[in-house]
C-alpha positions as CSV (number, residue, x, y, z in Angstrom):
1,X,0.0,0.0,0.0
2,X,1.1,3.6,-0.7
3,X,2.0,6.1,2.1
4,X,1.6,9.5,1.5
5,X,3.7,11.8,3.9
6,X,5.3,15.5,4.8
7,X,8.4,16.5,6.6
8,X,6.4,19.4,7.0
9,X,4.6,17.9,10.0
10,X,7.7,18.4,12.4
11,X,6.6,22.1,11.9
12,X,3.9,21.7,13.9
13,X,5.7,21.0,17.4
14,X,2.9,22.4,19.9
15,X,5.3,23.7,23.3
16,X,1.9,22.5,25.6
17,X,-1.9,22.1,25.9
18,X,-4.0,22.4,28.6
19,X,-5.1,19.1,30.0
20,X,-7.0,18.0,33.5
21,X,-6.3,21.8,34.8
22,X,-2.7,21.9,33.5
23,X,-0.3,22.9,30.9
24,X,1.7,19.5,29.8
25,X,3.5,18.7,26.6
26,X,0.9,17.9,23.9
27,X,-0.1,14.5,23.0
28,X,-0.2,15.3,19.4
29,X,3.6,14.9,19.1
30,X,5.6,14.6,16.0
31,X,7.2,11.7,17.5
32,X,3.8,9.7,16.6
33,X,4.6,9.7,13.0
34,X,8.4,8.8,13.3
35,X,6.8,5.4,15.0
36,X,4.1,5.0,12.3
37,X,7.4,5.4,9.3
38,X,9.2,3.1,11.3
39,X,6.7,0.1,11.2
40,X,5.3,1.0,7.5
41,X,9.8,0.6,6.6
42,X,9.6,-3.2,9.3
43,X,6.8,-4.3,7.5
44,X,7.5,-3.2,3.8
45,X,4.3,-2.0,3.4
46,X,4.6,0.1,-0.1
47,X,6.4,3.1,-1.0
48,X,6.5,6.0,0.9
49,X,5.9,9.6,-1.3
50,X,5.8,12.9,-0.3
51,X,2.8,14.9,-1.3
52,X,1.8,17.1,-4.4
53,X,0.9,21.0,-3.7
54,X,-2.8,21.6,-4.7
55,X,-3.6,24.9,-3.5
56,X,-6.5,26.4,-1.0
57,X,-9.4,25.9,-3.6
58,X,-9.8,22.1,-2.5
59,X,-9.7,23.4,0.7
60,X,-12.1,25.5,0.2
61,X,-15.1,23.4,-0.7
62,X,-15.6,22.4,2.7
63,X,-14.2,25.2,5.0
64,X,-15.2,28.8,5.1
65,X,-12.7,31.4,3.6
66,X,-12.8,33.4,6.5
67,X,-11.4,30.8,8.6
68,X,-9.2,29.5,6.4
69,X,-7.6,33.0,6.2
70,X,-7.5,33.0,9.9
71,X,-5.3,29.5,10.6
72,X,-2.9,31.4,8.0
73,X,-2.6,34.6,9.8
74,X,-3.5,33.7,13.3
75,X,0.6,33.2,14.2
76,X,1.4,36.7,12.3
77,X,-1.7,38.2,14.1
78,X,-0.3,37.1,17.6
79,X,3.0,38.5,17.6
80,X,2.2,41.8,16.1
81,X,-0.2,42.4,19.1
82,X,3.0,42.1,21.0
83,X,1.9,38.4,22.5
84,X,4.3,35.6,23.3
85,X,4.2,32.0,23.8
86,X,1.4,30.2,22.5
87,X,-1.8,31.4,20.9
88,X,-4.7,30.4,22.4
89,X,-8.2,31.0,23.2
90,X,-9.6,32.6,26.5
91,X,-13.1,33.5,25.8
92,X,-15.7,32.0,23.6
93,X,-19.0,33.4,22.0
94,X,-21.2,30.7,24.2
95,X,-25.1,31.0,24.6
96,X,-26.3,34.7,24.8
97,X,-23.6,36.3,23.2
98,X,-23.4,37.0,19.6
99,X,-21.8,34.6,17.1
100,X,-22.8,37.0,13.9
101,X,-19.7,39.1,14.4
102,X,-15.8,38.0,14.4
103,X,-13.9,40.3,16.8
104,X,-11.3,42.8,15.8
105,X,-8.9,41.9,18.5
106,X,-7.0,38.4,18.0
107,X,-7.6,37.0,21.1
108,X,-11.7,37.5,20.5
109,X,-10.8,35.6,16.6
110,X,-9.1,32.6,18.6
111,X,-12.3,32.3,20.6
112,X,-14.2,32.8,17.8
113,X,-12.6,30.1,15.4
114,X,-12.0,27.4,18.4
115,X,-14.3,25.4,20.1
116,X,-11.7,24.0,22.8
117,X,-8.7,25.2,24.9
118,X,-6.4,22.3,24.4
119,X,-5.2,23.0,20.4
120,X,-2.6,26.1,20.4
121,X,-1.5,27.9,17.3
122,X,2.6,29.0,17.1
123,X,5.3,28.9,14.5
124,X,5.0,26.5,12.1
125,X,1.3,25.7,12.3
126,X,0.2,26.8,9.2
127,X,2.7,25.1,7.1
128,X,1.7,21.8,8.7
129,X,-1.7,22.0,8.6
130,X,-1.0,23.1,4.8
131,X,1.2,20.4,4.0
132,X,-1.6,17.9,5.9
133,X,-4.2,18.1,3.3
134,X,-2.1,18.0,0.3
135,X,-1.0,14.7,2.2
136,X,-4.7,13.8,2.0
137,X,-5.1,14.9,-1.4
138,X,-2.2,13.6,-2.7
139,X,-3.3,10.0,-1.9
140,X,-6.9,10.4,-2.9
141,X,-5.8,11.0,-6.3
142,X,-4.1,7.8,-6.1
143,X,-7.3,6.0,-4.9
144,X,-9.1,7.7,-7.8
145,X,-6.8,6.9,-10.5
146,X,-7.2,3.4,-9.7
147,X,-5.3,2.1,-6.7
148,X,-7.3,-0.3,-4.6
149,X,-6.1,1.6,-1.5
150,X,-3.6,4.1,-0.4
151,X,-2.9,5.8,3.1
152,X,-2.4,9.6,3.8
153,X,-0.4,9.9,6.9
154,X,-1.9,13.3,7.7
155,X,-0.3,14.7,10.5
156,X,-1.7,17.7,12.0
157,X,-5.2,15.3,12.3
158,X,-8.6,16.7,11.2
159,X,-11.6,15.3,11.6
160,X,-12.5,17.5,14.6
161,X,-11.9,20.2,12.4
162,X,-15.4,22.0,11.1
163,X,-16.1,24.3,8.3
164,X,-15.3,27.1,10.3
165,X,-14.0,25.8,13.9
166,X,-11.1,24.2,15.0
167,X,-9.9,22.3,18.0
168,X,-9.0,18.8,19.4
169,X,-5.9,19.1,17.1
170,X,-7.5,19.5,14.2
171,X,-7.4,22.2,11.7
172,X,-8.4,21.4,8.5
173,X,-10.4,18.3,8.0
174,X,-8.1,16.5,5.4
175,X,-10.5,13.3,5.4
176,X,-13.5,16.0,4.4
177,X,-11.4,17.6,1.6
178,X,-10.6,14.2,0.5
179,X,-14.0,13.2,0.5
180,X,-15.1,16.4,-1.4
181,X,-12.5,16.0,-4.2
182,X,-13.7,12.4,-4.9
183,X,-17.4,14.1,-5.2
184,X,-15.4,16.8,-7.3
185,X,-13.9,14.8,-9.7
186,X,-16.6,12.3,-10.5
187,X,-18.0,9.4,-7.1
188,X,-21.3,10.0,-6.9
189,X,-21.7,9.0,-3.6
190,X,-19.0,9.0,-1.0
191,X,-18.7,6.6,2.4
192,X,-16.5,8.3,5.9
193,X,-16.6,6.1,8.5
194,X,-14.6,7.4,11.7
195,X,-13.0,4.4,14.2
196,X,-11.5,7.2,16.0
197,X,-12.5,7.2,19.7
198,X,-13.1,10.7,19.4
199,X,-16.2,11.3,17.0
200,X,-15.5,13.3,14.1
201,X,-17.7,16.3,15.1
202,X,-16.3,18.3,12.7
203,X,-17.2,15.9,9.3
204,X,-20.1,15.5,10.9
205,X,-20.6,19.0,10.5
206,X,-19.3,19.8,7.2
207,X,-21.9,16.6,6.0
208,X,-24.9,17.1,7.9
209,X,-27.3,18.7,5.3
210,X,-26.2,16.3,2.3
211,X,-27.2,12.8,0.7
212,X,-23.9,12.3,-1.6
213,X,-21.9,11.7,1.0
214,X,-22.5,9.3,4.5
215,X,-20.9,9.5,7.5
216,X,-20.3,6.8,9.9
217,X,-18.7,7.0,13.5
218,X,-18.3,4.3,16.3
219,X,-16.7,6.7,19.3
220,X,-17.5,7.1,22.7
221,X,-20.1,8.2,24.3
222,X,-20.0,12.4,24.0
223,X,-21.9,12.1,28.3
224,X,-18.3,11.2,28.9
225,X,-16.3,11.7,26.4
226,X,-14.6,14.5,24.4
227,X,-15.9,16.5,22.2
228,X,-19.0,16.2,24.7
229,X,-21.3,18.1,22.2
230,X,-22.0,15.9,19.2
231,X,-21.8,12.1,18.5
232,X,-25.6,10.9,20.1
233,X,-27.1,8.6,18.1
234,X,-30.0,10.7,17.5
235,X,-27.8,12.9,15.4
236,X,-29.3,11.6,11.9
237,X,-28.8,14.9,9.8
238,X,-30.8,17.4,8.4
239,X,-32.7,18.1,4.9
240,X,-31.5,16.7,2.3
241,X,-29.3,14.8,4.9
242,X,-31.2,13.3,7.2
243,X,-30.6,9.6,7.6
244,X,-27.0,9.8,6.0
245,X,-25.5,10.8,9.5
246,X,-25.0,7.6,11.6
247,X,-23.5,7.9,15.1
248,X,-22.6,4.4,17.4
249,X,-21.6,6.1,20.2
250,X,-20.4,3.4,23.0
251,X,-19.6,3.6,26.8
252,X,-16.2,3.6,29.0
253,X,-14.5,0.2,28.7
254,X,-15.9,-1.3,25.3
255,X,-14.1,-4.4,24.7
256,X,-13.5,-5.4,21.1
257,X,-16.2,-8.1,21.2
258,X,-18.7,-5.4,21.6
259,X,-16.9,-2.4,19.4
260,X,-16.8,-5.3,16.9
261,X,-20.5,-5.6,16.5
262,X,-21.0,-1.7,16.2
263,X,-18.3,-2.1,13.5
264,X,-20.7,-4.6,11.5
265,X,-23.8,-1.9,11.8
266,X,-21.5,0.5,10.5
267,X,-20.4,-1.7,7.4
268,X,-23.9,-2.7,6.8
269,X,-25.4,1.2,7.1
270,X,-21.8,1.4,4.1
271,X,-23.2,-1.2,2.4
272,X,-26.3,-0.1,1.6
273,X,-25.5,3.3,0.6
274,X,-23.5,1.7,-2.4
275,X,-20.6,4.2,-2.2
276,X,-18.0,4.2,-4.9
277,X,-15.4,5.1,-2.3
278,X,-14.4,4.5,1.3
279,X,-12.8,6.8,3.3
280,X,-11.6,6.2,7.0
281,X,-10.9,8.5,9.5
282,X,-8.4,6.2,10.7
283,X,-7.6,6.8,15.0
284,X,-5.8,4.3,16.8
285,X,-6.5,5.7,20.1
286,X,-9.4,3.1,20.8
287,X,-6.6,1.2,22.1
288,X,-6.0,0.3,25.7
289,X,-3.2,2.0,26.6
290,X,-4.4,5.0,24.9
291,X,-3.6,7.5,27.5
292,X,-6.2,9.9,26.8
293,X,-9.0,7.0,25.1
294,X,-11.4,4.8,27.3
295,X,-11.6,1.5,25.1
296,X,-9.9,-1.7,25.4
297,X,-8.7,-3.0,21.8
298,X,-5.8,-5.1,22.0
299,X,-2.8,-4.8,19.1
300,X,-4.1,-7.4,17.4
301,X,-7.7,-6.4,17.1
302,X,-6.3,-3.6,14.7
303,X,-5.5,-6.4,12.2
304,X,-8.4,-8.2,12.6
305,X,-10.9,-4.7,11.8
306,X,-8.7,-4.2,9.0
307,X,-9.3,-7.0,7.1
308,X,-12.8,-6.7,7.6
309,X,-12.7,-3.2,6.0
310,X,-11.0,-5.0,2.9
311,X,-14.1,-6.8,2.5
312,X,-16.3,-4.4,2.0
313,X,-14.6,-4.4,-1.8
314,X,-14.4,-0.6,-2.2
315,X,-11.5,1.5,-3.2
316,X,-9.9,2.6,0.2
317,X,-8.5,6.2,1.6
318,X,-7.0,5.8,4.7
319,X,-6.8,9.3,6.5
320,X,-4.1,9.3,10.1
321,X,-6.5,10.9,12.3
322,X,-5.3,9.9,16.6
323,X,-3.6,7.8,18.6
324,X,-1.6,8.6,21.5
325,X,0.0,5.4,22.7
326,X,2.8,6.7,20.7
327,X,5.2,3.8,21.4
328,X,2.4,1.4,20.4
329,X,1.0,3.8,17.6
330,X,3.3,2.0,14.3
331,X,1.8,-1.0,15.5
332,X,-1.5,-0.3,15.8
333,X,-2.1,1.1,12.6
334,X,-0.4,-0.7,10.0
335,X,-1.5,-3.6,11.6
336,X,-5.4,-1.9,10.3
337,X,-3.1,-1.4,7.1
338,X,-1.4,-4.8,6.6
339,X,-4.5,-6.6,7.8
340,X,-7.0,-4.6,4.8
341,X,-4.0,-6.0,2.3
342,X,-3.8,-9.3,3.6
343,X,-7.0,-10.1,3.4
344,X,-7.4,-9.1,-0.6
């Protein structure tokens, strides 16, 4: 399988992020992709490429101009307000305040843009973030010229990453740009199914009003879980969408056997939409050991889910979205990666 993949990730080297009340070195570390190169080269999994440059305007089909233009200048925008360390929100436009106007001032625009107080914005950001979706571009256009699979090691992740919000990581959604540009250039219907813990809030969002593309997420439970405000199962969509949004939220402690069946739902809900494409929001964090995750999968489940993706028979994108275990994390996912090629 091909592996798409930046040395522009190490850009994006966050100092900290506020976590259980404190300031600790981010979880989203670039070391997690140095373990995920490393098993991809044990394994011989495929060739490894580095990405194409495709602009903003795929970019732009799913995320508002306005915040695009703010993730570019947000860093610039800091420092010449005379700030230091890292950028990030303090105060956010929650119910009773007005949400029709974007402040001035850069610390109101960080409120504005985020939706959580653990992603900070500093040097380098940008170009990451950049250099993520033409990761997840880049392979997409292998996938659509006829490749049975490829993966995008995308590294900021996205899929918490709205049309005009960003947090939990994520900046631009690169599995929702991927998605679009398969719409763009000719799949009439397109399949996202999310096996990160997290749910994928923000393709959920960037979806929820349409039919030509489904969304699929097993995560847990928002009651306990982040992002805490979407990912019930009565989340179904709206208009045009409604019934193309499918949420199999789960509780604390959900052992393979039971993520498993959830798994099968989700392939049958696929199934029957008859998409010409697959694209997973692929997070390893339901493991274990996940230090910020609540589910128990075991190394080995990885490679047994990942076959049973492969049978589904549809032309594959694989999107890196988390994972945390980062000593475990080159394990855990090409073992979903070597399990979907094994089993063709």
């Amino acid at each position: 399988m091909l592996t798409v993949y930046s040395e522009e990730h190490k850009r994006r080297n966050a100092k900290t992020e506020l976590h259980g009340g404190e300031l600790v070195a981010s979880f989203e570390c670039p070391s997690r992709i140095d373990f995920i190169l490393a098993r991809i080269e044990e394994v011989n999994l495929g060739v490894v490429e580095a990405p194409q440059s495709f602009g903003l305007d795929p970019v732009l089909r799913v995320h508002q101009r306005g915040f695009v233009d703010f993730l570019q200048n947000c860093w610039r925008d800091w420092l010449a307000e005379g700030y230091g360390g890292v950028a990030l929100p303090s105060a956010w436009p929650a119910r009773g305040m007005r949400q029709d106007r974007v402040p001035d001032d850069i610390r109101g625009r960080l409120g504005y843009f985020a939706f959580a107080a653990d992603t900070s914005i500093e040097e380098g950001t940008w170009q990451a973030v950049r250099a993520s979706a033409d990761v997840a571009l880049s392979a997409q256009k292998h996938v659509l010229k006829g490749a049975r699979a490829a993966f995008a090691l995308c590294r900021p992740p996205g899929h918490h990453a709205a049309s005009d919000l960003y947090g939990g990581y994520c900046f631009l959604n690169n599995a929702a740009i991927a998605a679009q540009a398969f719409r763009d250039e000719g799949a009439k219907r397109v399949a996202v199914l999310d096996v990160d813990f997290h749910h994928g809030n923000g393709t959920q969002e960037i979806f929820y009003g349409r039919d030509d593309v489904l969304f699929v997420s097993l995560h847990g439970d928002p009651g306990s879980a982040f992002p805490h405000f979407l990912g019930h199962a009565d989340e179904t969509g709206k208009g045009a969408g409604e019934g193309f949004n499918v949420n199999l939220p789960l509780p604390p402690g959900t052992s393979f056997d039971e993520w498993a069946i959830a798994l099968e739902e989700a392939l049958r809900r696929i199934s029957d939409f008859s998409p010409d494409v697959l694209v997973v929001s692929l997070g390893v964090d339901t493991f274990k050991d996940d230090p910020i995750s609540l589910f128990r999968l075991e190394s080995d489940d990885f490679k047994t889910y990942g076959a049973r993706l492969a049978l589904l028979g549809l032309p594959t994108l694989f999107v890196m979205e988390g994972g945390y275990a980062v000593e475990e994390i080159g394990i855990n996912t090409v073992n979903v990666l070597t399990g979907f090629d094994n089993a063709l």
